[in-house]
C-alpha positions in Angstrom: 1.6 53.8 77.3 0.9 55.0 80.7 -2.0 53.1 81.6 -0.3 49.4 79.8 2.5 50.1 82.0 0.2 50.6 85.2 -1.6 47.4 85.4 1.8 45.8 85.8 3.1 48.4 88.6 0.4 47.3 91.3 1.6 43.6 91.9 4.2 45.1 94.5 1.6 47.2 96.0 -0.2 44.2 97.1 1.3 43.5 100.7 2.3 39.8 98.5 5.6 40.7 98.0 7.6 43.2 99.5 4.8 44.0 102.4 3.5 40.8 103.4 5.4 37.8 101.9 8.7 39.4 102.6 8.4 40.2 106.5 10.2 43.4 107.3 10.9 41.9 110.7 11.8 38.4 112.4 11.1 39.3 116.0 8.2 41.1 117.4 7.7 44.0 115.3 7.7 47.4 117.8 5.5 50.7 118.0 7.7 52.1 115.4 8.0 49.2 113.1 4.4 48.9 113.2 4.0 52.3 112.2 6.5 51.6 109.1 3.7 49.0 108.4 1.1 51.3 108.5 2.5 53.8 106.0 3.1 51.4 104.0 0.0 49.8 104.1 -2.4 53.3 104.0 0.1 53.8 100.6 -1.3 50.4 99.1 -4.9 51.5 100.1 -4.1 55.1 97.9 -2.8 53.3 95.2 -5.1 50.7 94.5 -7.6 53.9 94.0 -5.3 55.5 91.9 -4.8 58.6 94.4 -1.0 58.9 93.9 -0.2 61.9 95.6 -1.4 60.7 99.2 -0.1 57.8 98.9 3.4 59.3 97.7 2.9 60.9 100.5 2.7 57.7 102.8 6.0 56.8 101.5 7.7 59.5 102.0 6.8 59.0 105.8 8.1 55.5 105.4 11.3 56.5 103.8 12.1 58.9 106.2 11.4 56.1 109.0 13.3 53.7 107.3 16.1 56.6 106.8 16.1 56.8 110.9 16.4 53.6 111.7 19.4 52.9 109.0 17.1 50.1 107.5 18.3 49.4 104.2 15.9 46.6 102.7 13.3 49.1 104.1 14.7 52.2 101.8 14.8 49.7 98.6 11.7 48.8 99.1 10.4 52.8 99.1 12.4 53.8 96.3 11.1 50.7 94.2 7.5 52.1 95.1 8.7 55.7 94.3 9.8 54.1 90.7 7.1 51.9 89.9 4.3 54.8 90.9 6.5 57.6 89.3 6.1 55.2 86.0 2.7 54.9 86.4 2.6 58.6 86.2 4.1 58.7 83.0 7.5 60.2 84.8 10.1 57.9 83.2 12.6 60.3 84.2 11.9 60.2 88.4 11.7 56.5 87.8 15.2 55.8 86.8 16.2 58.1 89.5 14.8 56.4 92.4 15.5 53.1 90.5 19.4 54.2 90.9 18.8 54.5 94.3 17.8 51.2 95.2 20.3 49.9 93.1 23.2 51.6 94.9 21.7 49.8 98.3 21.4 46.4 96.0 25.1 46.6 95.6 25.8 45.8 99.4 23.0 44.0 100.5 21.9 40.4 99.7 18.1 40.8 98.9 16.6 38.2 96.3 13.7 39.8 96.0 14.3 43.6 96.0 16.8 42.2 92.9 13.5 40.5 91.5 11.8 44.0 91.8 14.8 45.8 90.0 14.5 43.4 87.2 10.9 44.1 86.8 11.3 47.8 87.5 14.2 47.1 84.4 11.7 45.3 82.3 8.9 47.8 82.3 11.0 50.3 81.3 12.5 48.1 78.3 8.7 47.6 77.5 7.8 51.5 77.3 11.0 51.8 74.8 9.5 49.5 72.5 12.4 47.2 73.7 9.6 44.0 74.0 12.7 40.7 73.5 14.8 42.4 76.3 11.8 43.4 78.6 10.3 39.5 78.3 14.4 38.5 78.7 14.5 40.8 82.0 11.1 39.2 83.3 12.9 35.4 83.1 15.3 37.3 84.9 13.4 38.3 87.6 11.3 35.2 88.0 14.5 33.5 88.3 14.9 35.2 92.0 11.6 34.5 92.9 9.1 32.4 94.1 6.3 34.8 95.6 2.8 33.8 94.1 1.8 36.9 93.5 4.8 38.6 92.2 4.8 35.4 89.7 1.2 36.3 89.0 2.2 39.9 88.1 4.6 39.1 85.9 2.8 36.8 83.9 0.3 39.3 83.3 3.1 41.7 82.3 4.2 38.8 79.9 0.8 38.3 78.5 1.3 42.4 77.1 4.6 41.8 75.7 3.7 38.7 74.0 0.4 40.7 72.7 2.7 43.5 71.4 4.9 41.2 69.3 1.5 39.4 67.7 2.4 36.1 69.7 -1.3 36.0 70.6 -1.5 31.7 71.5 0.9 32.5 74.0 -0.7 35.8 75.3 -4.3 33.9 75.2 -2.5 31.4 77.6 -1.4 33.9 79.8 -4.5 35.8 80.2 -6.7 32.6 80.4 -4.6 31.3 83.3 -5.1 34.3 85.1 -8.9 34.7 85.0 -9.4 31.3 87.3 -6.2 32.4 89.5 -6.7 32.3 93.4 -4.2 35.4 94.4 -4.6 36.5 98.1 -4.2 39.6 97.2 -4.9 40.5 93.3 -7.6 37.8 92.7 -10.1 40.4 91.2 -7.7 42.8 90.1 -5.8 40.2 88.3 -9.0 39.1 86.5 -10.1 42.6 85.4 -6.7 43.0 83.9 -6.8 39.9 82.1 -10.4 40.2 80.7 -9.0 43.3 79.2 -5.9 41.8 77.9 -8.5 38.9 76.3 -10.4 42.6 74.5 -7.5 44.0 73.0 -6.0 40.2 71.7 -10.0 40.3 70.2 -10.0 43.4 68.3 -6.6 43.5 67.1 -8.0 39.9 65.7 -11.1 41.1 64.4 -13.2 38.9 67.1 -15.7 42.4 67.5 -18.4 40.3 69.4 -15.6 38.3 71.8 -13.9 41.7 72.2 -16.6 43.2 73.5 -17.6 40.4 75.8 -14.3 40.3 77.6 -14.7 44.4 77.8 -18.1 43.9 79.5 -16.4 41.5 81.8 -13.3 43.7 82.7 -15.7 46.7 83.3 -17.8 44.5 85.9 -15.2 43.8 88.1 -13.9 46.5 88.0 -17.0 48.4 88.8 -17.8 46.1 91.5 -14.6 46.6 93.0 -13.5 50.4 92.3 -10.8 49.9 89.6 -10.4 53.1 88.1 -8.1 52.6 85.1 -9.6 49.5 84.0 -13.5 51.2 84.8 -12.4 53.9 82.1 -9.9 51.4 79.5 -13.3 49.1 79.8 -15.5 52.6 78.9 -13.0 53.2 76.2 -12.8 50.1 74.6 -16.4 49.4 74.6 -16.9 52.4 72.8 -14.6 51.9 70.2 -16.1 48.0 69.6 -19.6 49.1 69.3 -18.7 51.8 67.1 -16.9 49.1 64.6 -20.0 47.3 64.9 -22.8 50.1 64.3 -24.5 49.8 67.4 -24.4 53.6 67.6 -26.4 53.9 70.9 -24.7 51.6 72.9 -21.1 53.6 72.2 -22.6 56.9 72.5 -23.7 55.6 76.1 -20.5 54.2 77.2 -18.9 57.4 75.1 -20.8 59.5 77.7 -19.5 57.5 80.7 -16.0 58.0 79.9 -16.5 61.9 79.1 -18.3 62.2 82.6 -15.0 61.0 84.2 -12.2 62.6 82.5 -13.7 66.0 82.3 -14.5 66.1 86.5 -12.7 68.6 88.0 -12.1 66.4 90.8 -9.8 64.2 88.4 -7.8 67.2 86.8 -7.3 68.8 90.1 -5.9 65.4 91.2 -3.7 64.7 88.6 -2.1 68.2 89.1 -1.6 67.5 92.8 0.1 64.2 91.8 2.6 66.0 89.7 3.4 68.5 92.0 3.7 65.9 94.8 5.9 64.0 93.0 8.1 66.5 91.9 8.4 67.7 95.7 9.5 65.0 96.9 12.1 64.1 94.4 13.5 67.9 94.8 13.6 66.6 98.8 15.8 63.9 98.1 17.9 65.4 95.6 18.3 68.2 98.4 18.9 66.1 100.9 21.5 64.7 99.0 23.2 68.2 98.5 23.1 69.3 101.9 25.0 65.4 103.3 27.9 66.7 100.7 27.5 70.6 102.2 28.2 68.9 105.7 30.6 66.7 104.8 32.7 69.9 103.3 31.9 71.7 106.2 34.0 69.0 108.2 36.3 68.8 106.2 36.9 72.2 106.9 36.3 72.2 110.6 38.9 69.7 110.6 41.4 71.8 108.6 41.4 74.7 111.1 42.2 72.2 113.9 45.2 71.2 112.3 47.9 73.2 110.8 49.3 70.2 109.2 46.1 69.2 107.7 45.9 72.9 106.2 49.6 72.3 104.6 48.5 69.3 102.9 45.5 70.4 101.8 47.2 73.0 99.9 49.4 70.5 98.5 46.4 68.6 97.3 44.9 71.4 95.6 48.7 72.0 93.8 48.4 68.1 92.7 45.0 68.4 91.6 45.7 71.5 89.4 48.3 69.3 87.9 46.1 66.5 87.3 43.4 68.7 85.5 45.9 70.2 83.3 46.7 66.4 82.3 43.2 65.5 82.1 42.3 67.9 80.4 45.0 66.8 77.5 43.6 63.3 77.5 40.1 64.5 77.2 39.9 64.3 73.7 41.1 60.8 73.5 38.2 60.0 76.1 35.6 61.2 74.0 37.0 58.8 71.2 36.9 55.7 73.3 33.8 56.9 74.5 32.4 57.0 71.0 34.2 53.7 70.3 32.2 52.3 73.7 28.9 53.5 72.2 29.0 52.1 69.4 30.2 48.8 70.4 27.2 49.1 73.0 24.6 49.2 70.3 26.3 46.3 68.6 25.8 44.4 71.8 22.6 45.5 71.6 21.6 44.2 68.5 23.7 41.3 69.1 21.2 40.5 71.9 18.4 41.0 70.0 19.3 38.9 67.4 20.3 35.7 70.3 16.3 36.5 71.6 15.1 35.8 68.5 17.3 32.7 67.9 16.6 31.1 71.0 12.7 31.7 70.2 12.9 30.5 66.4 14.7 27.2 68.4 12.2 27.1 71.1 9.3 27.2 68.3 10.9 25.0 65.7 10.9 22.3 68.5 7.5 22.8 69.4 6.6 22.0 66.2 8.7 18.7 65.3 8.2 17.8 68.9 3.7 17.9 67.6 4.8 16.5 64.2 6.6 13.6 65.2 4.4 12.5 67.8 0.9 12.4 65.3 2.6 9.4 63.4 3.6 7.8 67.0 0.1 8.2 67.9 -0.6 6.1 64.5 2.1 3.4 65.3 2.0 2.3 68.7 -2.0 2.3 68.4 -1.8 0.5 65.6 0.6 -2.2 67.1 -1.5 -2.7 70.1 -4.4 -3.2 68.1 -2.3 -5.9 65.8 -0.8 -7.5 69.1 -4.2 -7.9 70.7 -5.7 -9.9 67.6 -4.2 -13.0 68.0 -0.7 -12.5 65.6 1.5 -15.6 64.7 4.3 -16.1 66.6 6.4 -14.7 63.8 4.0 -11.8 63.6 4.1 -11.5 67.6 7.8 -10.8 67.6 7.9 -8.2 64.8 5.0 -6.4 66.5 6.9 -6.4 69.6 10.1 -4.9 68.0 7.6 -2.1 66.4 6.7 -1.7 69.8 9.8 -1.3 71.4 11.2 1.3 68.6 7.8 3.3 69.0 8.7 3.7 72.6 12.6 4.1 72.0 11.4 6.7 69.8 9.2 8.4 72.3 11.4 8.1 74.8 13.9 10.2 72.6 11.7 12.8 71.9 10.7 13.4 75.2 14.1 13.6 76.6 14.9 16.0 74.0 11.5 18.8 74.6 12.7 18.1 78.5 16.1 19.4 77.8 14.6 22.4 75.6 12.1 23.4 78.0 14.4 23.7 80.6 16.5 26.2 78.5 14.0 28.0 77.5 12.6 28.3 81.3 9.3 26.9 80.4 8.9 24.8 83.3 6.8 25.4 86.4 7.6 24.8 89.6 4.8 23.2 91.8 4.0 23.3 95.5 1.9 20.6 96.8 2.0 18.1 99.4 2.7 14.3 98.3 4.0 11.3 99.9 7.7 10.9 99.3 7.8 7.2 99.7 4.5 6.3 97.8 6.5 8.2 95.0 9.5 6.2 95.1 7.6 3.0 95.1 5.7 4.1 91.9 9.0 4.4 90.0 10.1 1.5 91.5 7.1 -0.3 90.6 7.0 0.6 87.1 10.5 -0.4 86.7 10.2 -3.9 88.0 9.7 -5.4 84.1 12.7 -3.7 83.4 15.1 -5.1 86.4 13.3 -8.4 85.6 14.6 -8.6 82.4 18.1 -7.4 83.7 17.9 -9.8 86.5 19.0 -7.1 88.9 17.3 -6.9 92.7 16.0 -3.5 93.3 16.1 -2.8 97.0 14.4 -0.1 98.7 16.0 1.7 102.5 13.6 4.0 103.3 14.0 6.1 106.7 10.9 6.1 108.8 11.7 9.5 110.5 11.1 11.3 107.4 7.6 12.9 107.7 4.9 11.4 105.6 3.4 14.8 104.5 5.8 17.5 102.2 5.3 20.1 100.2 7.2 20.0 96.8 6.7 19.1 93.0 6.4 15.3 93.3 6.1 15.3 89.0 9.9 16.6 89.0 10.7 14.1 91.8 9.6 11.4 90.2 11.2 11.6 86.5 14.6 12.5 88.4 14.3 9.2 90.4 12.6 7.5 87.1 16.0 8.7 85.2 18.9 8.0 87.9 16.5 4.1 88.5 16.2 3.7 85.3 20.0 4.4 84.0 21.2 2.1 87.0 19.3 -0.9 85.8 20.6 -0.4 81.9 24.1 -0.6 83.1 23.6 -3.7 85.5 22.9 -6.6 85.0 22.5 -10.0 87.6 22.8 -7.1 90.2 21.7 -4.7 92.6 19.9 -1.4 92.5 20.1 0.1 95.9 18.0 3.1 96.7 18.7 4.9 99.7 16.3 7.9 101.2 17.9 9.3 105.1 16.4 12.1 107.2 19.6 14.9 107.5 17.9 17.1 110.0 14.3 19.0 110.7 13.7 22.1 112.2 10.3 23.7 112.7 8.4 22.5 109.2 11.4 22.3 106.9 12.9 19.2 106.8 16.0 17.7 104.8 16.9 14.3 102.8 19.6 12.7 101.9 19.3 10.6 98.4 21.4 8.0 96.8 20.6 5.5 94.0 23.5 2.9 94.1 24.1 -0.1 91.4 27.0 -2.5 91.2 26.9 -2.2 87.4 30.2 -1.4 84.9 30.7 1.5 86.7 32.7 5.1 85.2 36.0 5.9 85.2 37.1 9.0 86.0 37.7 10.7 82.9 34.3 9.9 81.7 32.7 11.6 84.8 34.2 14.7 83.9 31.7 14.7 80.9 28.9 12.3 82.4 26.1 15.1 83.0 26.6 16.8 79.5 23.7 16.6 76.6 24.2 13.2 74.5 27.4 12.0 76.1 27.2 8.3 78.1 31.0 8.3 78.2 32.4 6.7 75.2 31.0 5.1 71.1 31.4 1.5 72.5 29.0 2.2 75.8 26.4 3.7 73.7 26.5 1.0 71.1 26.1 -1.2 73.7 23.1 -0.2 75.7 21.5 2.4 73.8 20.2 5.5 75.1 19.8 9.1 73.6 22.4 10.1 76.9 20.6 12.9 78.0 18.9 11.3 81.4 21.7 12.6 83.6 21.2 15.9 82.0 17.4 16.3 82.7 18.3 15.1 86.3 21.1 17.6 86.7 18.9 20.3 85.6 15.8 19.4 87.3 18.0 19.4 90.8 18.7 23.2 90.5 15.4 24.0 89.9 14.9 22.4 93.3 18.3 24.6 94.2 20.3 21.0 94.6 23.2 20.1 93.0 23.5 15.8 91.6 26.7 14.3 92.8 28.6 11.0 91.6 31.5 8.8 92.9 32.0 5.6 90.7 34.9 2.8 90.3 35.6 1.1 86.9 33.5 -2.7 87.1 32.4 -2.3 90.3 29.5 0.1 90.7 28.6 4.1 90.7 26.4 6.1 93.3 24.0 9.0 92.5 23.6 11.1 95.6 22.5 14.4 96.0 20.5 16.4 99.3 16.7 18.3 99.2 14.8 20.4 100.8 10.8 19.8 101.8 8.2 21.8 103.3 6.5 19.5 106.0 3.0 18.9 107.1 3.2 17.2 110.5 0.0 17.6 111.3 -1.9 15.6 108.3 -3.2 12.1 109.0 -0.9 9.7 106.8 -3.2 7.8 104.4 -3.0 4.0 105.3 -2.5 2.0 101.7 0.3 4.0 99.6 0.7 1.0 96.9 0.1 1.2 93.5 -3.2 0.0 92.4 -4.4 -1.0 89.1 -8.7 -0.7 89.0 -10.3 -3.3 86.5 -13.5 -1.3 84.3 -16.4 -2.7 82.9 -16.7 -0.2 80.5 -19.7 -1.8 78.5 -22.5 0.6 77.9 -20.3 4.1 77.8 -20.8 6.4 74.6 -18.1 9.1 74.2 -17.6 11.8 72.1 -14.0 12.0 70.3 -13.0 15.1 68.7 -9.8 14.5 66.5 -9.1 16.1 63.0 -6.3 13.6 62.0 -8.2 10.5 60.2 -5.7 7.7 61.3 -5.9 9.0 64.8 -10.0 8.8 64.8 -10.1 5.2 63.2 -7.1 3.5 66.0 -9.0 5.7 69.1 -11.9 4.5 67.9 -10.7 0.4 67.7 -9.3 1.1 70.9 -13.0 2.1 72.7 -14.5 -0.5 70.3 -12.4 -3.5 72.1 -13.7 -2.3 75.5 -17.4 -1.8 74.2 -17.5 1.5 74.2 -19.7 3.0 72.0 -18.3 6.4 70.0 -19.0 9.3 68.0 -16.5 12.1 65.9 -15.8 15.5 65.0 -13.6 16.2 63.2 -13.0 19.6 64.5 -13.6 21.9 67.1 -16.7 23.7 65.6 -18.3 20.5 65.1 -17.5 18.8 68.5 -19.2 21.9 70.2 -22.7 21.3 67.7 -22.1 17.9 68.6 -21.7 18.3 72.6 -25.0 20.4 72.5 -27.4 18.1 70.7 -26.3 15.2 72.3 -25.5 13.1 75.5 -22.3 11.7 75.9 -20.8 9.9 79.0 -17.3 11.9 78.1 -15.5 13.6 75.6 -11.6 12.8 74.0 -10.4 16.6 73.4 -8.0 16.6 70.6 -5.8 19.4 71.4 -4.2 20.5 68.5 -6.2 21.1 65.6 -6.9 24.0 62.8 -9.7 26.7 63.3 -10.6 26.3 67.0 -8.3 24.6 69.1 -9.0 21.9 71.7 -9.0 24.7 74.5 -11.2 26.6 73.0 -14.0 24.1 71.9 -13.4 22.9 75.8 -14.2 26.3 77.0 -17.1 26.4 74.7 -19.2 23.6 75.8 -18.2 24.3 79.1 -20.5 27.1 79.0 -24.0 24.8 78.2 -22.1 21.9 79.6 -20.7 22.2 82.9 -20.5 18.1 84.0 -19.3 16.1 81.1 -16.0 14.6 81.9 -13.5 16.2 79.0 -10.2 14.5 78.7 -7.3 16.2 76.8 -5.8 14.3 74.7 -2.6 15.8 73.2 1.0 15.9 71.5 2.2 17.9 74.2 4.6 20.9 73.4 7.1 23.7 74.4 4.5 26.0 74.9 1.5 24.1 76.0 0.5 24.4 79.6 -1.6 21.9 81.7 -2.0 24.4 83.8 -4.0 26.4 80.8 -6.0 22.8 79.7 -7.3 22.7 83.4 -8.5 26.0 83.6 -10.4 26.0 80.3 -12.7 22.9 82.0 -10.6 19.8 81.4 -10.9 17.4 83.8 -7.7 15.3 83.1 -5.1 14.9 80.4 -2.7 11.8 78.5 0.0 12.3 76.8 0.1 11.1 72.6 1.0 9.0 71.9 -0.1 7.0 75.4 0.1 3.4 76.6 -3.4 2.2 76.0 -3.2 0.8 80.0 -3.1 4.6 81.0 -5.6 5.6 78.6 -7.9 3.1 79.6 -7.6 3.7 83.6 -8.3 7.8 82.9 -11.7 6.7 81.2 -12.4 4.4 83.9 -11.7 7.4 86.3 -13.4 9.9 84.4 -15.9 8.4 82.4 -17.0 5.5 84.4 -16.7 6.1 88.1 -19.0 9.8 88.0 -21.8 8.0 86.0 -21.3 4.4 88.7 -21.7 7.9 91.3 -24.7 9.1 90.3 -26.7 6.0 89.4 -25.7 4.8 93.0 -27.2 8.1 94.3 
């Protein structure tokens, strides 16, 4: 248990968190902060070699400093390192200790991310209870109250164990294979050892002897290369017990021999010992120190009563009242110890209670997973299936049957996505991104691809853009733009032979943050003020008649409320009855003023002659593979099909294909997998995922097991043909041009 829990402990260690992306300092640091820095940093060095008593040791000079100069962030930050190292040690004990300490300082000072650290502390030791619900429950906690890389790193690492230790192995397998392409300042290789172990032990508690043993192989190289003692041995270890499974005798007695060498060294025994003794010093310090600020502060007390004749009277009237009180105490002990036995077992009730609300929420989260992949197959199957009827010349009749199949596929779709947006926001499954975008190209996108719509409304959207906002910010412009696709698309359906004004205003700028002002404005039915009361709840568009009406699942209002506090923003409304309601709401960007702004921002729409292409798709659903195939055949493409993953890898390998479809989802080996397979002989074909997106599915994971792009099923066959044109086409135009 010691050695899962200590992979988990070194994320803080790092300098990421609590040593460099958390400055200690906001003005020039002096020669004694600096020298805070340098214990602090020597401590890190120790650790990351696993030499815990010198680099308790370098702590112990920090706390001290920190101690002297009344710096209280400073002394959380020790005793968090004091806690996570003592748990690394196996102390449990020492741990809670110096986690009480830090918590006392929490009490009175405002630090996000020392509270992140306490909720990790809190999870790990959940974890080593056996406690694996409530230690995944305290992780959401802590990533909640932060956004440091590398913490977030860490504790999706720490996530990927406690997912392997309730069998949940898809979503460990995520976890781990996110983390071995990661690009952490700090951890990169560290985080990749731990991971290719992870990857071992998911093997061989599957059976997967030959994978198993591959991932230990890996683990033990990096960690080799780059002096990871617990992994070097856990990677000795593991290899030794895989190759023993397997028969290959020599090959465990060699790694056998490996590990002996290193535990029996009397270098390693000596060391422990001095780590234990280290530790226990300097927790009998604090504890001491402790008693001896009470010893004074009685001594004062004392001082004081000597001085003062009076002060001596009442004391001695004190001591009478207290003797009185302990008498009357003492009587209602016994009834304390029976509330106190009522309190306990209430507690564990709670407890369970908890428990029990975990597991809910996950049989909910998984349930919708699974309709949300269920109902989206037979989507797939009816909006290809219409477009393939509409583009083959239908009778007028037919035409306008086919179009109200269309429009019910996509009412449908709509529906279903509103609903897994809703879910995955409760259930904290969304990602928060950081990259730079261009705020008004994204708000002429939505704009653009609402025009049909405000067409057929006849409404005039109207765009007021200011100028001074910079060109270049740093955000999640996906998030951005379903919250402006929502509050655009919800003015237009209540307004009709109107406007749609959308309103973006610089509020202020200082130094590379800078802050806008949003409104979306209509002069549509407008909502009276009871019904905004209850406007941004699940399912409610204010009364039977409004949603008979115009239609809607009402939950667009709701995804936009909740995708705003992700962004720490709050949606606000002020509306009249018949004349009009306004959206508005304030954001914060990181800015880049010192990018070149790209030239052309409009949308563009790229015509393909994709005559000649000859593509691989790999689908196990035998609708699906007949409509994706009539789809390619109407643009002349060429195709071929497996029908599962074992066969699209044979099939990738003795053939040459301009690109490959990737069906996601399907039994035996999934999409990912068969991906990460033929990326291994294969490193150029363009793959494209193609997939009934879920709870738990992660682009994030797709892209890192060698996709090069993903659509959504079921998909509008105008998207699906412009990311083969992208992906397919324009690499083989590349190199025939080269």
């Amino acid at each position: 248990m010691r050695r899962l829990l200590r992979h988990t402990v070194c994320l803080l260690i790092l300098f990421s968190g609590l040593w460099s992306g958390h400055p200690l300092y906001a003005q020039q640091p002096t020669q004694n902060q600096l020298q805070f820095e340098a214990y602090i940093n020597q401590a890190r060095s120790y650790w990351n070699k696993d030499t815990f008593d010198l680099a308790l040791e370098e702590l112990d000079k920090a706390a001290t400093w920190a101690e002297q100069q009344q710096d209280d962030k400073g002394l959380i930050d020790c005793y968090h390192y004091f806690a996570l190292i003592n748990l690394d040690m196996g102390k449990e004990e020492s741990a809670q200790f110096h986690n009480g300490r830090a918590a006392v300082f929490l009490e009175t000072n405002e630090y996000p991310y020392g509270t992140a650290v306490h909720y990790y502390i809190n999870a790990k030791i959940l974890f080593s209870e056996g406690n694996y619900f409530q230690a995944i429950y305290m992780l959401g906690e802590a990533k909640s109250r932060t956004n440091d890389r590398n913490l977030l790193n860490r504790i999706t690492l720490f996530e990927g164990d406690s997912y392997r230790s309730i069998a949940k192995y898809a979503q460990a397998e995520t976890n781990y294979n996110s983390l071995l392409v990661n690009n952490d300042p700090f951890e990169r290789d560290f985080l990749r050892a731990r991971a290719y172990l992870g990857l071992a032990l998911l093997d061989r508690e599957q059976d997967l002897f030959p994978e198993a043993i591959e991932n230990a192989r890996n683990a033990l190289e990096v960690s080799r290369a780059n002096g990871f003692t617990t992994e070097y041995i856990e990677s000795h270890a593991l290899l030794t017990e895989m190759f023993t499974a397997a028969n290959r005798f020599e090959e465990a007695l060699m790694y056998n021999r490996g590990l002996m060498h290193y535990k029996d060294s009397v270098r390693n025994i000596a060391r422990e010992k001095a780590e234990l003794e280290t530790a226990d010093r300097i927790q009998t310090e604090y504890m001491q120190k402790e008693i001896d600020r009470q010893d004074e502060q009685i001594r004062d007390l004392s001082e004081s009563a000597n001085r003062s004749e009076l002060t001596a009277i009442l004391s001695s009237a004190f001591l009478i009242i207290i003797s009185l009180l302990a008498v009357s105490l003492y009587r209602n002990n016994q009834i304390k110890l029976k509330t106190n036995d009522l309190l306990q077992t209430k507690n564990r009730e709670l407890h369970a209670a908890r428990d029990a609300a975990v597991q809910a929420m996950e049989a909910k989260t998984n349930f919708l997973s699974t309709v949300s992949h269920e109902l989206r197959t037979p989507l797939y199957a009816v909006t290809g299936l219409t477009h393939l009827l509409l583009e083959e010349n239908p009778s007028q009749e037919q035409k306008e049957h086919l179009k109200a199949l269309k429009f019910s596929g996509d009412y449908l779709l709509n529906f279903i996505n509103d609903i897994l947006q809703i879910n995955k926001i409760d259930a904290e499954k969304l990602d928060m991104l950081e990259v730079e975008f261009n705020l008004q190209k994204i708000i002429a996108e939505v704009m653009n691809s609402l025009q049909q719509t405000a067409k057929e409304s006849k409404t005039e959207m109207i765009l007021d853009f200011d100028p001074d906002i910079p060109s270049h910010l740093m955000s999640d412009p996906v998030k951005l733009s379903q919250i402006f696709m929502n509050l655009m698309g919800n003015a237009l359906k209540f307004t009709k032979n109107g406007e749609v004004f959308v309103l973006a205003r610089l509020v202020g700028k200082e130094d590379d943050r800078a802050r806008v002002y949003f409104e979306v404005r209509d002069t549509g039915i407008g909502i009276s003020e009871e019904q905004q009361r209850t406007i941004f709840d699940s399912f409610e568009q204010g009364s039977i008649q409004i949603n008979r009406e115009y239609g809607g699942t009402g939950l667009g209002l709701t995804i936009v409320k909740s995708l705003l506090g992700l962004f720490g923003s709050e949606i606000k409304l002020e509306s009249t009855l018949g004349q009009g309601s306004s959206f508005f709401f304030e954001m914060d960007f990181k800015c880049k003023d010192d990018l070149i702004d790209d030239v052309p921002f409009e949308v563009t729409q790229k015509e393909y002659d994709f005559k000649g292409l000859h593509v691989l798709i790999v689908e196990d659903n035998k609708i699906n593979q007949v409509i994706t195939r009539k789809m390619l055949a109407k643009k002349e493409i060429t195709s071929d099909i497996a029908s599962n993953g074992t066969e699209a890898i044979e099939m990738a390998s003795s053939n040459n294909y301009d690109g490959v479809l990737m069906d996601i989802h399907m039994p035996g080996i999934s999409g990912v997998e068969a991906t990460r397979e033929i990326r291994k002989f294969d490193p150029e074909t363009p793959i494209i995922a193609l997939t009934a997106i879920s709870l738990d599915d992660s682009l994030e994971a797709f892209y890192a097991a060698g996709c090069n792009d993903v659509v959504t099923k079921p998909f509008k066959p105008e998207v699906f043909y412009q990311k083969i044109g992208e992906n397919f086409l324009e690499p083989k135009l590349r190199k025939t041009l080269s």
